[in-house]
Biopython code that builds the backbone (N, CA, C, O; Angstrom):
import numpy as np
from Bio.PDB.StructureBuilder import StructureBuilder

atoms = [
    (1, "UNK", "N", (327.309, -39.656, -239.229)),
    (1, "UNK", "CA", (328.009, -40.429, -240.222)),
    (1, "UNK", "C", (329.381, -39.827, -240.522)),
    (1, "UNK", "O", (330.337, -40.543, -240.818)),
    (2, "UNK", "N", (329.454, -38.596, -240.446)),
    (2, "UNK", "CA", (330.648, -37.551, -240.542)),
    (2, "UNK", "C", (332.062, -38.231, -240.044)),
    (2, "UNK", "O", (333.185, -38.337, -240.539)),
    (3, "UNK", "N", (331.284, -38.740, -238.509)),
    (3, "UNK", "CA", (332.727, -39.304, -236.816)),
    (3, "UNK", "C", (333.147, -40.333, -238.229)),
    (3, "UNK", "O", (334.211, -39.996, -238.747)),
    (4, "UNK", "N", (332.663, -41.149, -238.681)),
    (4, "UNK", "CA", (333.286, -42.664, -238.631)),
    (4, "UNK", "C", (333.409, -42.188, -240.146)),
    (4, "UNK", "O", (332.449, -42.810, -240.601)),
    (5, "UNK", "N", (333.923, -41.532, -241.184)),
    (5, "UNK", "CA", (334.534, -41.116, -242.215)),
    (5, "UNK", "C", (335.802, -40.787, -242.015)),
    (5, "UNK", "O", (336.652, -40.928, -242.895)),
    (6, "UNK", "N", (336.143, -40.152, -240.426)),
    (6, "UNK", "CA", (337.155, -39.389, -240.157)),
    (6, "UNK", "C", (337.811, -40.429, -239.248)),
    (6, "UNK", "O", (338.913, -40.108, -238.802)),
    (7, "UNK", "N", (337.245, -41.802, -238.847)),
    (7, "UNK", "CA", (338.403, -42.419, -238.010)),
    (7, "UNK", "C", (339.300, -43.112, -238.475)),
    (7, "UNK", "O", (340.414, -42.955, -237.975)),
    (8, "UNK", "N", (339.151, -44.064, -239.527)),
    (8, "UNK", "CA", (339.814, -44.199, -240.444)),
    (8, "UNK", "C", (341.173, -43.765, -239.877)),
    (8, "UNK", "O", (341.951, -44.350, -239.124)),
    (9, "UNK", "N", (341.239, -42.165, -240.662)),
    (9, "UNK", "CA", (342.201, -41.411, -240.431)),
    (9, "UNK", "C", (343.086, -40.861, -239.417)),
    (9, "UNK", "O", (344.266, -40.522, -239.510)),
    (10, "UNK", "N", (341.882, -40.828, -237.931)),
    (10, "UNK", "CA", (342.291, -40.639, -236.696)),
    (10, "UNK", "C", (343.081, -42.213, -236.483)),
    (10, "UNK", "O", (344.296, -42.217, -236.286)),
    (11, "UNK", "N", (342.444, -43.302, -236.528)),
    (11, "UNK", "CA", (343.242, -44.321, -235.965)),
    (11, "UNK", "C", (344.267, -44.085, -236.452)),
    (11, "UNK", "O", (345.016, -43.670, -235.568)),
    (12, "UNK", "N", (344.997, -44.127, -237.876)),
    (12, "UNK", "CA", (346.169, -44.162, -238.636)),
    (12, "UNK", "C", (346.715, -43.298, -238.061)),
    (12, "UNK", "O", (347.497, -43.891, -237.317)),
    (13, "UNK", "N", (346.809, -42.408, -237.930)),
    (13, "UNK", "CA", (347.876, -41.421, -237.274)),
    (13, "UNK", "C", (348.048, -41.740, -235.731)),
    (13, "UNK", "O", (349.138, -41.380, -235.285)),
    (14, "UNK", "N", (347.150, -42.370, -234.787)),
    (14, "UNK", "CA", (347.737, -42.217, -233.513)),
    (14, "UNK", "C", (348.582, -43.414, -233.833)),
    (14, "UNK", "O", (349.763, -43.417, -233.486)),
    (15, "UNK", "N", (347.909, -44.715, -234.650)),
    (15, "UNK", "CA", (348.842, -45.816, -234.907)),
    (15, "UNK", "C", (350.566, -45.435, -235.135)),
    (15, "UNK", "O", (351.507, -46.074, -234.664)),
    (16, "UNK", "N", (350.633, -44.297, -235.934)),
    (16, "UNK", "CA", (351.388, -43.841, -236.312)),
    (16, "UNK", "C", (352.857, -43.580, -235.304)),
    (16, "UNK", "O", (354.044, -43.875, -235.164)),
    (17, "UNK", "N", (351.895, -42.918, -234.851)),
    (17, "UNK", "CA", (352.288, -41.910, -233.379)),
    (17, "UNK", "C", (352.771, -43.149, -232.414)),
    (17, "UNK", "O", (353.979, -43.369, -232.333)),
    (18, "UNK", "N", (352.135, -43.701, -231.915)),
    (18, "UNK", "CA", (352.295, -44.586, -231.265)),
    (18, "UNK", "C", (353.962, -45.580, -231.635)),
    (18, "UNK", "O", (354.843, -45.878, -230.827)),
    (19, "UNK", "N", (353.899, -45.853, -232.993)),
    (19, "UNK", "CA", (354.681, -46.356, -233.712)),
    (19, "UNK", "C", (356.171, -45.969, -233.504)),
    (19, "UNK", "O", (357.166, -46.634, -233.216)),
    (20, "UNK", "N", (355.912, -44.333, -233.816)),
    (20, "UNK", "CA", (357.083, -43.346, -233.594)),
    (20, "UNK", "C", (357.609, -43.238, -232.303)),
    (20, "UNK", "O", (358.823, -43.062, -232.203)),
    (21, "UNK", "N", (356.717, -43.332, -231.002)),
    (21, "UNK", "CA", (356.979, -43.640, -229.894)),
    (21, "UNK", "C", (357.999, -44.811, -229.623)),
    (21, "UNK", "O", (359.089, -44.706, -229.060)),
    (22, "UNK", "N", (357.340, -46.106, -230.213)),
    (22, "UNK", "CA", (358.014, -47.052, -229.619)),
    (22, "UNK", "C", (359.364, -47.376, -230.342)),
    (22, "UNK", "O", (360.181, -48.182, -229.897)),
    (23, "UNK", "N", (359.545, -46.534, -231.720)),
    (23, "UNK", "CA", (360.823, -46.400, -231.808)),
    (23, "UNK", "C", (361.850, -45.606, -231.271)),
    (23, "UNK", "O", (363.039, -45.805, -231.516)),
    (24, "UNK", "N", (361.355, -44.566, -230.427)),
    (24, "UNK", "CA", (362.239, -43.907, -229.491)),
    (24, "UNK", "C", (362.789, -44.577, -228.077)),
    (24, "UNK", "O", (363.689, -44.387, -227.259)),
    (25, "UNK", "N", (361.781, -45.400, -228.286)),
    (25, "UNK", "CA", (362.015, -46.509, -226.545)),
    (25, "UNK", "C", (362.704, -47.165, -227.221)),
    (25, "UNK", "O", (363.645, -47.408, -226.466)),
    (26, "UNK", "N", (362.931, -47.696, -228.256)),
    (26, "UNK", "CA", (363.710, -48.908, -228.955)),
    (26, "UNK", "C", (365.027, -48.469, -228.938)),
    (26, "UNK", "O", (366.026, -49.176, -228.810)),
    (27, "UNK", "N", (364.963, -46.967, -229.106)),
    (27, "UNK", "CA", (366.290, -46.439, -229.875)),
    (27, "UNK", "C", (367.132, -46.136, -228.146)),
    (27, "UNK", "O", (368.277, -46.460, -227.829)),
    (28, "UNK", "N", (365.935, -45.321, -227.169)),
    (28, "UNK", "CA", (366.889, -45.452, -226.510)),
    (28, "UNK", "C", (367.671, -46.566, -225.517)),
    (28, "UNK", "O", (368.723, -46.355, -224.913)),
    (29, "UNK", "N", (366.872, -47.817, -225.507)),
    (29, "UNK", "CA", (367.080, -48.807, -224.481)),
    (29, "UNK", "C", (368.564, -49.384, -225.698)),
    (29, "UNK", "O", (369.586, -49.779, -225.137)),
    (30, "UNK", "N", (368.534, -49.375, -227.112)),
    (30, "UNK", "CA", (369.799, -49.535, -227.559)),
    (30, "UNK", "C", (370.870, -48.836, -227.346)),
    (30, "UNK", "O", (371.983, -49.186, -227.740)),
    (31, "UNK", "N", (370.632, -47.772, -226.696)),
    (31, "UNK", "CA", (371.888, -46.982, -226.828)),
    (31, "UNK", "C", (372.374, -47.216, -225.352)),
    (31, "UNK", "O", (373.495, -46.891, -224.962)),
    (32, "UNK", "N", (371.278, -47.899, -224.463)),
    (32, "UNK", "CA", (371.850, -48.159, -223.100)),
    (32, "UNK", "C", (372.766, -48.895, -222.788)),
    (32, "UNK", "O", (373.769, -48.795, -222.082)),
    (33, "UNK", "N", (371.931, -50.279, -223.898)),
    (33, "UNK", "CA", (372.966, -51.320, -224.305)),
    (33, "UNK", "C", (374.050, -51.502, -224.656)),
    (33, "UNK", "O", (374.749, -52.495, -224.452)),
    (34, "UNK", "N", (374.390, -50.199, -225.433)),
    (34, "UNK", "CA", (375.159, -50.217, -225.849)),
    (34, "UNK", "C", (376.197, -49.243, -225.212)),
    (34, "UNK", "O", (377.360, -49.241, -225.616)),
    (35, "UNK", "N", (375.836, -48.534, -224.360)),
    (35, "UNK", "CA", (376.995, -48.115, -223.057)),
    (35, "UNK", "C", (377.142, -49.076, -222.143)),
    (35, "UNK", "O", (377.879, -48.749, -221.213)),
    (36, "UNK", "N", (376.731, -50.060, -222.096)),
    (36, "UNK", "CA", (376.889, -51.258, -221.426)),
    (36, "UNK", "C", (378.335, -51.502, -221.853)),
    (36, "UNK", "O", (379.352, -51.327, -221.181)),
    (37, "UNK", "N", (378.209, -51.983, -223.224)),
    (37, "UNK", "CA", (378.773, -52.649, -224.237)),
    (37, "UNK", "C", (380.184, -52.048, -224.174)),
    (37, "UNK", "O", (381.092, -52.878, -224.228)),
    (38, "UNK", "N", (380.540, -50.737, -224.067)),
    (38, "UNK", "CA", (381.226, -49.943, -223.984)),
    (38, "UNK", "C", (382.156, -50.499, -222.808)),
    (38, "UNK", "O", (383.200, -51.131, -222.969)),
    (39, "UNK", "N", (381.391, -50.028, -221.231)),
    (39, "UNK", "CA", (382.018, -50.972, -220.198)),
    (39, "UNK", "C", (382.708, -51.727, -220.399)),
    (39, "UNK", "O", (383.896, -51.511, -220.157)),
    (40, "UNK", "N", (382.220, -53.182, -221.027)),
    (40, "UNK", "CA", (382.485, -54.222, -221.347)),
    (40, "UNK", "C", (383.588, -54.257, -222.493)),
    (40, "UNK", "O", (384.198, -55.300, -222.727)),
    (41, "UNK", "N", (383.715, -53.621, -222.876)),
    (41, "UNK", "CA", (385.009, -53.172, -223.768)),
    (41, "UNK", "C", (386.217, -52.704, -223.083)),
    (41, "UNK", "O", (387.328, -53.230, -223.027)),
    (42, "UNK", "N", (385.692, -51.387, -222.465)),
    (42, "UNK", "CA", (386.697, -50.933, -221.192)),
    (42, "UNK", "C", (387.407, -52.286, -220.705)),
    (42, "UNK", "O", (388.586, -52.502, -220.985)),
    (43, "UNK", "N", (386.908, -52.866, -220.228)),
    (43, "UNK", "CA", (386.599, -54.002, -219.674)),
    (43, "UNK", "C", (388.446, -55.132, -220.033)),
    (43, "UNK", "O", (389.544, -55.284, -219.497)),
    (44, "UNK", "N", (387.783, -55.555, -221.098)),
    (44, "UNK", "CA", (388.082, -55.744, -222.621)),
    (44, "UNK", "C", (389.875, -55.629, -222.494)),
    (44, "UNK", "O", (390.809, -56.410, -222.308)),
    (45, "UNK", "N", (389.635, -53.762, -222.779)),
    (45, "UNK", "CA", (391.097, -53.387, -222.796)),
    (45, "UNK", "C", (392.221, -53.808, -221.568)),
    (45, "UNK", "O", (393.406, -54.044, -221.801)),
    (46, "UNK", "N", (391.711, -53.842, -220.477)),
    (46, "UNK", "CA", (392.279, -53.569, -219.121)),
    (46, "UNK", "C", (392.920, -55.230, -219.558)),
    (46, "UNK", "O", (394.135, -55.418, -219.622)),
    (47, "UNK", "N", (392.078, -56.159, -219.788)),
    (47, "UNK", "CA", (392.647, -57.132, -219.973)),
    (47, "UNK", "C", (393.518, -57.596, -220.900)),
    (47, "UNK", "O", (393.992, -58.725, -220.780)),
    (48, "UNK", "N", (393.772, -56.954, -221.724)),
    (48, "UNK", "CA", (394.359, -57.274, -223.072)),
    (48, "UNK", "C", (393.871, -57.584, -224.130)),
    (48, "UNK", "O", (394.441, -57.705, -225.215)),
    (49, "UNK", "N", (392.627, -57.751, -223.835)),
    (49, "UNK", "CA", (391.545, -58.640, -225.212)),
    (49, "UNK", "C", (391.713, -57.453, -226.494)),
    (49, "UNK", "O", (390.691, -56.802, -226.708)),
    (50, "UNK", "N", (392.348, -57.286, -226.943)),
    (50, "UNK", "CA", (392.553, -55.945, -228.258)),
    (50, "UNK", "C", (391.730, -56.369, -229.148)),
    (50, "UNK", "O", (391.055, -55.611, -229.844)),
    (51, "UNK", "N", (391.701, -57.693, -229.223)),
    (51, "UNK", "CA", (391.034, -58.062, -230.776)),
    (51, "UNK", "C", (389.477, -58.638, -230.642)),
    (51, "UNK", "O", (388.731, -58.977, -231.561)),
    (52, "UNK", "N", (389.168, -58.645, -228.911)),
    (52, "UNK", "CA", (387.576, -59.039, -228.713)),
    (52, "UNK", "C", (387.243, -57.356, -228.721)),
    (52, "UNK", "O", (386.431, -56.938, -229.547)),
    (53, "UNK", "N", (387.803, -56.551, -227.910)),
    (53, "UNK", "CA", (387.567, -55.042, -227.527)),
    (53, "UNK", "C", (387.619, -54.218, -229.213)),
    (53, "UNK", "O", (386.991, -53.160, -229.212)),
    (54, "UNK", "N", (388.208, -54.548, -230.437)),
    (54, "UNK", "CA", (387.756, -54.210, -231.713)),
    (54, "UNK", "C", (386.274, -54.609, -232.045)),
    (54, "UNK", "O", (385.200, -54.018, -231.938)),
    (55, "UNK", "N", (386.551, -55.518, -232.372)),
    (55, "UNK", "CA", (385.148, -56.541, -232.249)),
    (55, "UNK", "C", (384.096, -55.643, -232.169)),
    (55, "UNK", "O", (383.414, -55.130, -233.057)),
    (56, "UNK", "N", (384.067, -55.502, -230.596)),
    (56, "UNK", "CA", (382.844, -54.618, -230.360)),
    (56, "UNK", "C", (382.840, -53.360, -230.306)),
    (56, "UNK", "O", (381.828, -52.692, -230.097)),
    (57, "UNK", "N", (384.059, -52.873, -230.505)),
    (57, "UNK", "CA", (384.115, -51.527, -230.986)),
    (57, "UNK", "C", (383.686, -51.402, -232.437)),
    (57, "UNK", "O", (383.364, -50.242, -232.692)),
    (58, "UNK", "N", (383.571, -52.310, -233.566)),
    (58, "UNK", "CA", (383.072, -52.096, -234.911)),
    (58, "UNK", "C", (381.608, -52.125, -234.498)),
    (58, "UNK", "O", (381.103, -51.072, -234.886)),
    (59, "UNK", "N", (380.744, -52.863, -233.895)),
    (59, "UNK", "CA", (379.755, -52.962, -233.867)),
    (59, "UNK", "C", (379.294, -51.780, -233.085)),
    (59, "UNK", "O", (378.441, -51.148, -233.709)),
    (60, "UNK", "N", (379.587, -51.278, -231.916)),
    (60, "UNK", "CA", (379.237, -50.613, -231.501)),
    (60, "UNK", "C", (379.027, -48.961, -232.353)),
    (60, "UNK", "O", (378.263, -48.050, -232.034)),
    (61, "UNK", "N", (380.058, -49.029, -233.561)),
    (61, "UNK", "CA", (380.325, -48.219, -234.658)),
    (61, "UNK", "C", (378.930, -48.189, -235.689)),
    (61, "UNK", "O", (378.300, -47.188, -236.032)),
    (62, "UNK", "N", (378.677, -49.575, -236.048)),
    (62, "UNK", "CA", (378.036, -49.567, -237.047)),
    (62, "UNK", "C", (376.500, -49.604, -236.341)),
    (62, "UNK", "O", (375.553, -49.409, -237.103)),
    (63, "UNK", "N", (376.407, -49.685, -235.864)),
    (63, "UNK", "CA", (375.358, -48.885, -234.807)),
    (63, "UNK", "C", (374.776, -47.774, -234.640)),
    (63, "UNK", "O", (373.593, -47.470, -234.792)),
    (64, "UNK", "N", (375.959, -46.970, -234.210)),
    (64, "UNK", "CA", (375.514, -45.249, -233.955)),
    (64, "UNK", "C", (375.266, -44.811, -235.111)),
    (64, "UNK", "O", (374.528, -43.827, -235.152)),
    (65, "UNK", "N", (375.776, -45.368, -236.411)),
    (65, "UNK", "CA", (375.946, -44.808, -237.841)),
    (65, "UNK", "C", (374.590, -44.923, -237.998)),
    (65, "UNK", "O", (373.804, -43.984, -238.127)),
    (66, "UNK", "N", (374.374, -45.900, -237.986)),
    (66, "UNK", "CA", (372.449, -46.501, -238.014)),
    (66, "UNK", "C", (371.657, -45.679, -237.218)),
    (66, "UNK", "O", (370.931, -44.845, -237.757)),
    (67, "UNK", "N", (371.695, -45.792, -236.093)),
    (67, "UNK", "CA", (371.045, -44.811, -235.085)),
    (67, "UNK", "C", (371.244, -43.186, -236.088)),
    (67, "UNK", "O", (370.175, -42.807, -236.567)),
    (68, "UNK", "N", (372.362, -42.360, -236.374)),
    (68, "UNK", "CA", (371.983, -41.423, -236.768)),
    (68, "UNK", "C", (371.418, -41.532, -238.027)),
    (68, "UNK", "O", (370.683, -40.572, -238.259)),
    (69, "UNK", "N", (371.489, -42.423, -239.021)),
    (69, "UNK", "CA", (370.865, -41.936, -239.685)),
    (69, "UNK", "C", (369.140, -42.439, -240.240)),
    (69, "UNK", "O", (368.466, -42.317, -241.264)),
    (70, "UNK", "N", (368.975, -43.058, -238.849)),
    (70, "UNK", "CA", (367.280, -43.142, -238.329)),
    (70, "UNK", "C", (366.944, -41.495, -238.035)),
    (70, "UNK", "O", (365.895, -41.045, -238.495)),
    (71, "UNK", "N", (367.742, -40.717, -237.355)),
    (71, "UNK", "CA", (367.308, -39.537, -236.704)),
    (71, "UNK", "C", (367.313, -38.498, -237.885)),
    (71, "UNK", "O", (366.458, -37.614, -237.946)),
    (72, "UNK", "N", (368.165, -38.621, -238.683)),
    (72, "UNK", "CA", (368.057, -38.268, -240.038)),
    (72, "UNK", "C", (366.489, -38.106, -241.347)),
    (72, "UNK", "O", (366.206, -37.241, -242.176)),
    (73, "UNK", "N", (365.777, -39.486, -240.909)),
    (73, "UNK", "CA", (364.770, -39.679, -241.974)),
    (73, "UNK", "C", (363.479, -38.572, -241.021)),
    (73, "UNK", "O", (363.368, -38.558, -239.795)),
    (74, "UNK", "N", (362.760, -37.857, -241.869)),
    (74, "UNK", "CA", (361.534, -37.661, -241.449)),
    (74, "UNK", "C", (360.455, -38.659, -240.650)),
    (74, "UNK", "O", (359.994, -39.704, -241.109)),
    (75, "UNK", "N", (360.228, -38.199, -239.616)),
    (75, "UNK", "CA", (359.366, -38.661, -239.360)),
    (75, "UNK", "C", (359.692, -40.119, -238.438)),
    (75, "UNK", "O", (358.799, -40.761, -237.884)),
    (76, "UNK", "N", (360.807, -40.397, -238.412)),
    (76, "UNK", "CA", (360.934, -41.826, -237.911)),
    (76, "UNK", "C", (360.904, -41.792, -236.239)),
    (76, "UNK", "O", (360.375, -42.615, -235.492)),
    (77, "UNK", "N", (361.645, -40.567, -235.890)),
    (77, "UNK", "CA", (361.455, -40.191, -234.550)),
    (77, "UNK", "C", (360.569, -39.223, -234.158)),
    (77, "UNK", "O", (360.562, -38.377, -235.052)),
    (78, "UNK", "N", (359.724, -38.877, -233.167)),
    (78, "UNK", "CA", (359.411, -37.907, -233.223)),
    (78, "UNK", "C", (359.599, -36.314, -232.519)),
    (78, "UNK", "O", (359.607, -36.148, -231.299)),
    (79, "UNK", "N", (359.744, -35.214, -233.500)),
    (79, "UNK", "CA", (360.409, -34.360, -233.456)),
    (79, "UNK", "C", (361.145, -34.218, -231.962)),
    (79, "UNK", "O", (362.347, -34.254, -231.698)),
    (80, "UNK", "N", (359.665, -33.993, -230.828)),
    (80, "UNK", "CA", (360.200, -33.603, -229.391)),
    (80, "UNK", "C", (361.308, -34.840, -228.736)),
    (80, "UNK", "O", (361.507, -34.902, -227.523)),
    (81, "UNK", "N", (361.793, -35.527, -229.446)),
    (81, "UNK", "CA", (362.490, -36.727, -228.820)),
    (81, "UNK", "C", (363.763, -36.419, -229.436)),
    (81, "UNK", "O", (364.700, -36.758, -228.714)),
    (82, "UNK", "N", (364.071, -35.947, -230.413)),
    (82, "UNK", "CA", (365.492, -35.878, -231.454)),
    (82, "UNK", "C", (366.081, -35.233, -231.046)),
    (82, "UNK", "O", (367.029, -35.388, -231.816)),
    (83, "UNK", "N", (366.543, -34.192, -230.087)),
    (83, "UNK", "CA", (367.630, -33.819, -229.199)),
    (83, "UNK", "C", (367.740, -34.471, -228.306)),
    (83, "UNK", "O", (368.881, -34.495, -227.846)),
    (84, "UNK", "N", (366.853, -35.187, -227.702)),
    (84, "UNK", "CA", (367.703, -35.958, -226.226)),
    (84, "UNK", "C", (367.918, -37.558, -226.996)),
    (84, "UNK", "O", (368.762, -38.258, -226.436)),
    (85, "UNK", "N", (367.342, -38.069, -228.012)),
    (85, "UNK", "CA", (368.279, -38.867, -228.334)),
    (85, "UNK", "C", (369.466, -38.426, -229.219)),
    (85, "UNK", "O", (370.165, -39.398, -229.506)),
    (86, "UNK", "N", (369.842, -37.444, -229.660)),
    (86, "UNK", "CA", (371.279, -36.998, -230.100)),
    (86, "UNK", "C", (371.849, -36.864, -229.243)),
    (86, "UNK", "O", (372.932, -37.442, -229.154)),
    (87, "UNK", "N", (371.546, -36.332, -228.581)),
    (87, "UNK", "CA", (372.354, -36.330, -226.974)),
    (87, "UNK", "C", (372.855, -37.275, -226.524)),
    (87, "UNK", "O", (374.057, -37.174, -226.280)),
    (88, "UNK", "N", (372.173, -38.572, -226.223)),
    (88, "UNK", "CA", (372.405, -40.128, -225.788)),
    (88, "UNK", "C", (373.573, -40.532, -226.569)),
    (88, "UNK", "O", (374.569, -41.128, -226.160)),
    (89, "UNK", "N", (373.248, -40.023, -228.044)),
    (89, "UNK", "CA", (374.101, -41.055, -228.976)),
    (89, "UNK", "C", (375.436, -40.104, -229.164)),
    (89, "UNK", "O", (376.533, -40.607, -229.407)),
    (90, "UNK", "N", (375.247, -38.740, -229.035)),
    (90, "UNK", "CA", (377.013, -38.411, -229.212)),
    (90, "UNK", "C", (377.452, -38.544, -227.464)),
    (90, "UNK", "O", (378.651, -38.367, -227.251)),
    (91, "UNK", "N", (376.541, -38.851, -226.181)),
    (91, "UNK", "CA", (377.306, -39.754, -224.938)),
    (91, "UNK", "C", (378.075, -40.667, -225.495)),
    (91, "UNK", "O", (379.288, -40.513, -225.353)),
    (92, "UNK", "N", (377.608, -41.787, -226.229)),
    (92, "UNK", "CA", (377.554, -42.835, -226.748)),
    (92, "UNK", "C", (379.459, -42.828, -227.618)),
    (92, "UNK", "O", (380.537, -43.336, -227.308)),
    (93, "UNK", "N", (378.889, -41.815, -228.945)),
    (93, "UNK", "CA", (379.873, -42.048, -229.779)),
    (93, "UNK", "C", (381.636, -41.551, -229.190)),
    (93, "UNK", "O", (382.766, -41.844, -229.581)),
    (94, "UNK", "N", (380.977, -40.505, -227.859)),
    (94, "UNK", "CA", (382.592, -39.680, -226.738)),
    (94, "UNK", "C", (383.060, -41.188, -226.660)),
    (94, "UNK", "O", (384.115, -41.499, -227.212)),
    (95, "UNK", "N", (382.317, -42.120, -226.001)),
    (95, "UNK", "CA", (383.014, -43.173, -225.284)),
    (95, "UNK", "C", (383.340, -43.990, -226.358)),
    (95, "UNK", "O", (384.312, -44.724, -226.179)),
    (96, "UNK", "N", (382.667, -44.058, -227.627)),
    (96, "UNK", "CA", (383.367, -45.261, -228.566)),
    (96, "UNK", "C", (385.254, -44.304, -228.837)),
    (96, "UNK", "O", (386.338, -44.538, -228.303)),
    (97, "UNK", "N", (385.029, -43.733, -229.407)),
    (97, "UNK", "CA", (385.733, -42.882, -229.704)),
    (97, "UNK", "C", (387.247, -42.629, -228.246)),
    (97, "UNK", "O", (388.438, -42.815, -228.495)),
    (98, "UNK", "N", (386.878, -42.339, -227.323)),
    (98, "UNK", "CA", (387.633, -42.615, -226.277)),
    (98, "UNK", "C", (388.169, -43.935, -225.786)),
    (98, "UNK", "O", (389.102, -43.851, -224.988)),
    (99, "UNK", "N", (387.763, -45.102, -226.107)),
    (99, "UNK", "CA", (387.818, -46.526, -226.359)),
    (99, "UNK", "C", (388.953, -46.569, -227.353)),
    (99, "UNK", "O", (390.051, -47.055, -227.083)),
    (100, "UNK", "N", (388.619, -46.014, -228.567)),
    (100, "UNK", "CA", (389.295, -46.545, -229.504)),
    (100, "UNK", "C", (390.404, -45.974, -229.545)),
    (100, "UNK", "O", (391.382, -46.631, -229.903)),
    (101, "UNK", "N", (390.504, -44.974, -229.285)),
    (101, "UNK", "CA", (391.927, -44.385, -228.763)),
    (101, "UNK", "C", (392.825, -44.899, -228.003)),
    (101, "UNK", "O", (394.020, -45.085, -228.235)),
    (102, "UNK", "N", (392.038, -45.189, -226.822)),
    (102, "UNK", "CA", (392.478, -45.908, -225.690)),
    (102, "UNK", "C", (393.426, -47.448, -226.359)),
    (102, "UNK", "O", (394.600, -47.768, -226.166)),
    (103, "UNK", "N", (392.527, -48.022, -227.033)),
    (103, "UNK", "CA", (393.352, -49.016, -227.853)),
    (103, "UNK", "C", (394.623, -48.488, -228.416)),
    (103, "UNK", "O", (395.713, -48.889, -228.008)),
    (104, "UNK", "N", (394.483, -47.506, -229.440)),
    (104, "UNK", "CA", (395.566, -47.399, -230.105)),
    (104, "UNK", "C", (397.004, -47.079, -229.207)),
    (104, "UNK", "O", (398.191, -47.331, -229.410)),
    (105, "UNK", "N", (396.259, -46.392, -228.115)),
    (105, "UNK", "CA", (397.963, -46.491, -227.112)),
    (105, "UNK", "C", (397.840, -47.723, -226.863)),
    (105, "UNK", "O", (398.599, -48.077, -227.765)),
    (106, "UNK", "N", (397.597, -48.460, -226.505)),
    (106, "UNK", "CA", (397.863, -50.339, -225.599)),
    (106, "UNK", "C", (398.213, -50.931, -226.819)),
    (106, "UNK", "O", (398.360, -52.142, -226.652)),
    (107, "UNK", "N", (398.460, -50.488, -228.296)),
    (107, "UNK", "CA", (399.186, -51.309, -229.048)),
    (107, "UNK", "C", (400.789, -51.507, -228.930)),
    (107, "UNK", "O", (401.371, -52.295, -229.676)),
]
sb = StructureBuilder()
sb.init_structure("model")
sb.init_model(0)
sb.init_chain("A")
sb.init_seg("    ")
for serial, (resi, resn, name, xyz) in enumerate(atoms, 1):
    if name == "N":
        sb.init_residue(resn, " ", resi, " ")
    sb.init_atom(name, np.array(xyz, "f"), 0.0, 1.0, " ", f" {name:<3s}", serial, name[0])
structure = sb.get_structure()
C-alpha cells in the first residue's frame, strides 16, 4: 500500500521533468528560428529593406529578452541544459547586435 501513496508524487515530478524538458526543445528550436530570422534580415539589409530588417530586428530583440529571462526563473529549465542554452542565445544576441550595427552604417 506504501508504492501507490508515493506515486502520486513520483508521477508529478517526472510530469514535471518531462515538462522542463520540452521547454528546452521549445526554447531551443526558437532560437534556431530565430537565426534563421537573422539570415533573413542579413538578407533584408543587402537589399535595402531598413525598415522590414528593423522590424525583425525588434522582434528578434524582444525575444532573447524573454528567452533570458525564462533562464532566469527557477526551475523553468533544467539546470544541465542552462549553459548550452545561454550559449545558443548570446550566438543569437552576437548576430542581432551585429545586424543592428550593420544597419546603422547603411543609414
Amino acid at each position: 500500500m506504501a508504492v501507490s501513496q508515493h506515486y502520486p508524487l513520483d508521477e508529478f515530478q517526472r510530469l514535471k521533468s518531462e515538462a522542463a524538458e520540452g521547454r528546452v526543445r521549445a526554447i531551443r528550436s526558437q532560437i534556431a528560428l530565430s537565426l534563421t530570422f537573422c539570415s533573413i534580415a542579413e538578407s533584408q539589409l543587402k537589399l535595402g529593406y531598413t525598415d522590414q530588417t528593423r522590424k525583425v530586428l525588434e522582434k528578434l530583440q524582444r525575444f532573447a529578452a524573454t528567452i533570458r529571462r525564462h533562464l532566469d526563473e527557477p526551475d523553468h529549465v533544467p539546470s544541465n541544459h542552462i549553459e548550452t542554452v545561454r550559449t545558443e542565445l548570446d550566438v543569437l544576441e552576437s548576430k542581432i547586435l551585429a545586424l543592428e550595427e550593420r544597419k546603422q552604417r547603411n543609414r
